[in-house]
C-alpha positions in Angstrom: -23.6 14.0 -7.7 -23.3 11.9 -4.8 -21.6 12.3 -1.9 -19.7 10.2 0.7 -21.8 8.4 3.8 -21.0 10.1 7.3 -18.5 8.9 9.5 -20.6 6.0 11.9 -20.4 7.6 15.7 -18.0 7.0 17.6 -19.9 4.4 19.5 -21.3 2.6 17.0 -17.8 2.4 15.2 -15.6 1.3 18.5 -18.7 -1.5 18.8 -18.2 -3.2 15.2 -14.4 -2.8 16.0 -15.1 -5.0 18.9 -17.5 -7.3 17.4 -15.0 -8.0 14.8 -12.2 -8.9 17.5 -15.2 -11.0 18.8 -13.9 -14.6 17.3 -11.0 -16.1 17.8 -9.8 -16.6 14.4 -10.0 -13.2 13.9 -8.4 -12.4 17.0 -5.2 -14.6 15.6 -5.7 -12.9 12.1 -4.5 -9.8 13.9 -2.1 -11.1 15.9 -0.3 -12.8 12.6 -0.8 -9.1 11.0 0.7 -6.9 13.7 3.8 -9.6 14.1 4.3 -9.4 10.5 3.8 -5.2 10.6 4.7 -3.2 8.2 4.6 -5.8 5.5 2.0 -7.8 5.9 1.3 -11.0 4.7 -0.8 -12.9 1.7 -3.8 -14.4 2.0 -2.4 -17.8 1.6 0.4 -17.4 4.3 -2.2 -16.0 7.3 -4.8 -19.6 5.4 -1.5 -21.6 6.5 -0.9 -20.1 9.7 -4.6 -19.8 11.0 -5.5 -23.4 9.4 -9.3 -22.4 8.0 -10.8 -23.0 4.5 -9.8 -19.9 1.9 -13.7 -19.1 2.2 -14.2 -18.6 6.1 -10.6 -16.8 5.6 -12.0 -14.8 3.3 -15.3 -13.7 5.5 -13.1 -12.9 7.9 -10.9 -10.6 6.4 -13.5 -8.8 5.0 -15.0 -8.3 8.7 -11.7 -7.1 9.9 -11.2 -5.0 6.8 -14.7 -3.0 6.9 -14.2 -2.6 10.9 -10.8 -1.0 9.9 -8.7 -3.4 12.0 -6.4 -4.3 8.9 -6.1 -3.0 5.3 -5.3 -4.9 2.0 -3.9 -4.2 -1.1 -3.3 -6.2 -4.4 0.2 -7.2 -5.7 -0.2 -9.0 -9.1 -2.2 -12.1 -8.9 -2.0 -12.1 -4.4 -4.0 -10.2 -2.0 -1.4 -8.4 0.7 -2.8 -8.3 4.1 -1.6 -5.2 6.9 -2.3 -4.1 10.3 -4.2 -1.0 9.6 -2.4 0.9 12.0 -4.4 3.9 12.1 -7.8 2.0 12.8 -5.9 0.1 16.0 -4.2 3.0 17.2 -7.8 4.7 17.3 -9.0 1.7 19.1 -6.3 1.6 21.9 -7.0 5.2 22.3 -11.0 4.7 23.1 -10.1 2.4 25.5 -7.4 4.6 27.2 -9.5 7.4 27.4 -12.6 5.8 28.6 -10.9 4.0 31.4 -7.5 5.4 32.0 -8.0 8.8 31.8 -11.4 8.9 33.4 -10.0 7.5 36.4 -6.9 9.6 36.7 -5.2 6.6 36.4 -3.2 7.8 33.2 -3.1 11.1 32.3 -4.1 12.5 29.3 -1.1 14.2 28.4 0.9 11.2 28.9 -1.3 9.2 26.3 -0.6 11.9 24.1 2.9 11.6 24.3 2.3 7.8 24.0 0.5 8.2 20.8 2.9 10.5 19.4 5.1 7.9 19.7 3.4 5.1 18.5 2.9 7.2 15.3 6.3 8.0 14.9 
């Protein structure tokens, strides 16, 4: 019987977040997926939009995908690419929290109520 990995700590999972925003083309990958939220787009629309071969297109989704940054699902013969909005949200809320709310500078109860609504 197996059982599934642990959860990566926290810093170790915010850090391949980052390193996976850490190229440009995947930076724009991310961009095209959070314009086209909730539905996403196929492989071949973010190839046309982002103008790199299928194969570097592919090695980057995969980064962003395993870093949690977008999700994919399969309709018929075409791979549908998301915003994985859980994975960003968590993201955005590192960052808040580590310098925001350490410095007073947002409170924490307001980034609750920001979150909240972000999920809603």
């Amino acid at each position: 019987m197996s059982t599934a990995p642990a959860p990566a700590p926290a810093p170790t999972r915010y850090a391949a977040m980052f390193a996976a925003l850490g190229h440009e083309a995947r930076v724009r990958i991310v961009r095209l997926l959070l314009a086209a939220h909730p539905d996403g787009l196929v492989a071949g629309e973010i190839q046309h939009e982002v103008g790199i071969p299928a194969s570097t297109l592919s090695h980057h989704l995969d980064a962003l995908e395993t870093a949690g940054l977008i999700a994919q699902r399969r309709e018929g013969r075409f791979l549908r690419y998301s915003a994985a909005a859980d994975g960003l949200r968590d993201l955005l809320g590192f960052l808040y929290a580590e310098c925001c709310t350490r410095s007073g500078l947002v409170s924490l109860s307001a980034l609750k109520r920001t979150s909240a609504t972000i999920g809603a």
